[in-house]
C-alpha positions, 0 to 999 in steps of 0.5 A: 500500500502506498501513502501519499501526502499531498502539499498545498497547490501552488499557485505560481507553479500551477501544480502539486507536490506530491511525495509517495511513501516507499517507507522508510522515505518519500519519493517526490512527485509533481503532478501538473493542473488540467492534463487530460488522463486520470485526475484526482481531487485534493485538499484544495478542490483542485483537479490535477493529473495523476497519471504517474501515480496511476502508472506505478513503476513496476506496471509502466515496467510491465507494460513495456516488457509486454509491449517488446514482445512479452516475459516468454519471448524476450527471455527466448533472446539469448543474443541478436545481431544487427546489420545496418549503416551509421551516418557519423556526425563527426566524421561526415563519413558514412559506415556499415556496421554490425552488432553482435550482443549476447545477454546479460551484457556482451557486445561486439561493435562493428563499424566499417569506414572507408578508409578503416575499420572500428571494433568494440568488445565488452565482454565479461566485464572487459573491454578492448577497442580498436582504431586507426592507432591498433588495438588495445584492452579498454579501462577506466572511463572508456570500459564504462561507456562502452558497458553503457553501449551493452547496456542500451542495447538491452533496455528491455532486459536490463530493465526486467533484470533489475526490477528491483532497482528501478526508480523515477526518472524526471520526464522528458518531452520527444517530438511534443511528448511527455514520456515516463521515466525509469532509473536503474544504477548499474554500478556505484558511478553508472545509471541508465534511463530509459523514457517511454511513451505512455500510450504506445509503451516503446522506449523513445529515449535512452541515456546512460550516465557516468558520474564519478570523482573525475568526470561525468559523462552522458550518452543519449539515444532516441529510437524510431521506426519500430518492428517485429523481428520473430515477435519481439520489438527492435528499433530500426533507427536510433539518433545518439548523443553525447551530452547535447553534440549529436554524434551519428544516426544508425539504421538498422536493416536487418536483425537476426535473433539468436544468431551463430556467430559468437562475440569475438575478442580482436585476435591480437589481444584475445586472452 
């Protein structure tokens, strides 16, 4: 049961502030006058829109994973592989690529330029990256995005697996849009966001974050052009970011659950 305590409207703001109990402590809520959802009547006799009361995290939770395709299928997924192009902003230059994860947290990036090709691996909590300047092991605040990416690439399951976890994010707006918001700490300096649309229940926005005693560090992902891959949802398109500077838009062409092929470590730096 969850107690909620609502403060008095304030005028200037037009909204309430209202905490909900999750003992031992209250978390914060504000809920906006004259939005069209559900609405409830306060002390005041003002009727406000409750809609992230009326969505608790753990059904907005639900609703997604229903909406990705359900707890029998996304379980099913044991890894995927994506194949499609990525426009880099930097760059100016266009590359193929691929992406080769194996759950929980396993990634192989691919991402063939004209004049070079980039490889990314995260794999059992290790990291190795190449470049023009070879290959090497990843550590630091490098191995973190890079775990991030793993992340990103399994919302749906990341989500699911620390249900437990899960907390409020502040809302955001995409395309007109207000989404929800849901928080997981992935580790004592990383947390991933995910924002959802609250009638569709895709995810729209992602952001995954690095806070720590040297550096903080953000990466954002908006998703379109969804479909059904054997009954489970993927995005096809995704606009990525660092901070606000956007970084490449990727679409995605083809996707292969369960695929053959496993995550490979760059041969010359294979443990």
């Amino acid at each position: 049961m969850h107690l909620l305590r609502i403060e008095p409207f304030d005028v200037r703001q037009r909204r309430h502030v209202v905490s909900r109990s999750t003992a031992p402590r209250f978390e914060a809520f504000e809920i906006e006058e004259d939005v069209e959802f559900g609405r409830l009547r306060c002390p005041s006799s003002s009727e406000v829109s409750v809609r992230r009361l009326l969505l608790p995290l753990v059904a907005l939770l639900d609703a997604v994973l229903k909406t990705y395709g359900g707890a029998a299928k996304l379980e099913a997924v044991k890894g995927y592989k994506m194949e499609g192009s990525v426009e880099a902003k930097i760059r100016g230059s266009i590359a193929a690529t691929t992406r080769l994860f194996a759950r929980p947290g396993n990634l192989r990036v691919d991402l063939a330029y004209p004049d070079y090709t980039e490889i990314r691996v995260v794999k059992d909590g290790k990291g190795w990256h190449t470049s023009q300047n070879g290959i090497a092991e990843t550590t630091g605040s490098m191995l973190d995005s890079m775990s991030l990416q793993a992340a990103r690439a399994a919302i749906p399951w990341v989500l699911r697996d620390n249900r437990s976890k899960l907390k409020a994010a502040p809302p955001v707006t995409v395309g007109g849009k207000e989404l929800e918001g849901l928080e997981v700490a992935l580790g004592p300096t990383t947390r991933l966001r995910a924002w959802v649309d609250p009638a569709t229940h895709y995810v729209r926005r992602s952001q995954s974050m690095i806070a720590s005693p040297q550096m903080n560090m953000e990466f954002s992902t908006i998703y379109s052009d969804y479909r059904s891959v054997d009954g489970v949802t993927f995005a096809f398109h995704e606009d990525n970011f660092a901070g606000h500077t956007p970084t490449g838009s990727t679409v995605i062409t083809k996707v292969t659950l369960n695929p053959t092929e496993a995550i490979e470590v760059p041969g010359s730096v294979r443990p």
